[in-house]
MIVEX-948083 format. One record per residue (C-alpha): x, y, z; residue in three letters. Coordinates in steps of 0.1 Angstrom, whole numbers, padded with zeros to 4 digits, always signed. Layout:
<bases>
XYZALA
...
</bases>
This chain:
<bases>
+1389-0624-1091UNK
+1359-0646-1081UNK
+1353-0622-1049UNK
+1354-0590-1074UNK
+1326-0609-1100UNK
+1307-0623-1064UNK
+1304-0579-1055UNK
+1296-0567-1090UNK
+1270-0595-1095UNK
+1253-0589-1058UNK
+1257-0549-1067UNK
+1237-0557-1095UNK
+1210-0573-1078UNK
+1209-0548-1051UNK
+1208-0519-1070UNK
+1181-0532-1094UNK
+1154-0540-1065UNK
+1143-0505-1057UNK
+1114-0494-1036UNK
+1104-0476-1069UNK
+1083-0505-1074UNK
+1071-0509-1042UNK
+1057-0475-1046UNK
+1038-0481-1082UNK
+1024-0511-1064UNK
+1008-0488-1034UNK
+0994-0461-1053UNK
+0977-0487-1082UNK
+0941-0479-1082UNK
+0916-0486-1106UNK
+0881-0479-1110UNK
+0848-0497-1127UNK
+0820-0473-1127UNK
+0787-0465-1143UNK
+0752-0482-1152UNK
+0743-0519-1151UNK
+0702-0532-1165UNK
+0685-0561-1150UNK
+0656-0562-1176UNK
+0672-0561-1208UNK
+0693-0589-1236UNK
+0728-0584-1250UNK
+0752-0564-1234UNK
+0738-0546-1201UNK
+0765-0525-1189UNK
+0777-0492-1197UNK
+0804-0489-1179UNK
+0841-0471-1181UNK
+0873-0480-1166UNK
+0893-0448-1144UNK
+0931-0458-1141UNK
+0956-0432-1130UNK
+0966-0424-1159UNK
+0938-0431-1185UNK
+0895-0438-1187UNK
+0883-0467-1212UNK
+0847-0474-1221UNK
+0835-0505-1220UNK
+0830-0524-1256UNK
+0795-0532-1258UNK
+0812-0570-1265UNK
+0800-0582-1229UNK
+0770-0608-1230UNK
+0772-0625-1194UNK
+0747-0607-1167UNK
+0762-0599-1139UNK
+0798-0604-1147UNK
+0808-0565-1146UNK
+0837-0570-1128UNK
+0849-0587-1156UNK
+0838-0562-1186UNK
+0860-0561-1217UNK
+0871-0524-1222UNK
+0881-0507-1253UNK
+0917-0505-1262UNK
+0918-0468-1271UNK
+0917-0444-1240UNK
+0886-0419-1239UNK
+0899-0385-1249UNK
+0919-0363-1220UNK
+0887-0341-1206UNK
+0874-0369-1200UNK
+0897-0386-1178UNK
+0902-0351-1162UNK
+0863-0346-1158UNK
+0867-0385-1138UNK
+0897-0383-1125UNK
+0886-0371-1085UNK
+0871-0402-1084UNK
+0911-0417-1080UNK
+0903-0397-1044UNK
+0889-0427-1026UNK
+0876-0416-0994UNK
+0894-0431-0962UNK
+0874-0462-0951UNK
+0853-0472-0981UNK
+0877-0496-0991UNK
+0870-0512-0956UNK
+0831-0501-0949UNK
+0812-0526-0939UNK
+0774-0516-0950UNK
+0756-0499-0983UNK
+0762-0473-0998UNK
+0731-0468-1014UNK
+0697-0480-1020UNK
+0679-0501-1043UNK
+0651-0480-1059UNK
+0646-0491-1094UNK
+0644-0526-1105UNK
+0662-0521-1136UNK
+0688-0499-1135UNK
+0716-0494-1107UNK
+0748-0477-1106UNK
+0777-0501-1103UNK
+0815-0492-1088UNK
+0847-0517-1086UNK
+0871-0502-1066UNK
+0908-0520-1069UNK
+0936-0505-1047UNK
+0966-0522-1040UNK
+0954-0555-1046UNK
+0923-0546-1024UNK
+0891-0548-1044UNK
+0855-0538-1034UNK
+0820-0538-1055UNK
+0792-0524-1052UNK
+0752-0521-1071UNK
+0733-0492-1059UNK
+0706-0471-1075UNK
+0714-0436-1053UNK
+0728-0431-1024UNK
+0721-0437-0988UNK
+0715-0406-0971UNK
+0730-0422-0937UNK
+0760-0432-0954UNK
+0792-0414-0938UNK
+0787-0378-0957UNK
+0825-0382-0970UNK
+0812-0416-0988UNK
+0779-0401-0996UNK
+0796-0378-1016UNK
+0822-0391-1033UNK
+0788-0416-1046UNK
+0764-0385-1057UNK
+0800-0372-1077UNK
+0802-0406-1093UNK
+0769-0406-1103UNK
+0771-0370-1120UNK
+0805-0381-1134UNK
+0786-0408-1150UNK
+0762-0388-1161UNK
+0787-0360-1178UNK
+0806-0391-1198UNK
+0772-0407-1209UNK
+0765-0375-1228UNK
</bases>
């Protein structure tokens, strides 16, 4: 009897770790995209958070320059067309999570563009005001789509 309650219990166990989280894990991304100010008071960000399922904007509650990574988001998801007008940005291009260098310039000293990338635990940032036109072209434009993305939701 104790050998039949030992199988069922480590059945149990077995059966209830599945690689289905594993998987969820691997293909979490999230993105924090859109405009940053340098010369301004209050909240300086407009910023909107991509997940794979839903986009968030941020909620103008944010005082602390430069903490972007950390931006409060709203709790109600954008509406649909506009997650599906951001949602190629999910296509990360192979590398950036691992590039090295800029992606674009500094231009204007008041405005950049600002990107968080979070995949699997990995995270990468970035403050750019366009990009760099000797960027890999596959980064350079996944960066001009962000930034007409951006533009589209701003309107």
């Amino acid at each position: 009897m104790k050998n039949l309650i030992l199988i069922i219990f480590l059945s149990t166990i077995t059966l209830g770790c599945s690689n289905s989280d594993e998987q969820n894990l691997q293909s979490n991304k999230t993105i924090i995209f859109g405009e940053v100010y340098g010369n301004c008071a209050g909240d300086c960000r407009n910023l909107y958070l991509l997940t794979e399922q839903e986009i968030f904007k941020d909620s103008n509650k944010d005082t602390e320059f430069g903490n972007w990574e950390n931006t409060t988001f709203e709790n109600q998801a954008l509406p649909m067309n506009n997650f599906e007008l951001a949602n190629s940005l999910l296509e990360i291009p192979n590398g950036l999570l691992d590039y090295k260098g800029e992606i674009g310039n500094q231009t204007l000293a008041d405005f950049d563009y600002f990107i968080q990338l979070k995949v699997n635990g990995k995270s990468k940032t970035w403050i750019f005001d366009e990009a760099k036109e000797n960027t890999n072209s596959e980064i350079e434009q996944y960066i001009e789509n962000l930034i007409q993305i951006n533009t589209l939701l701003g309107n």
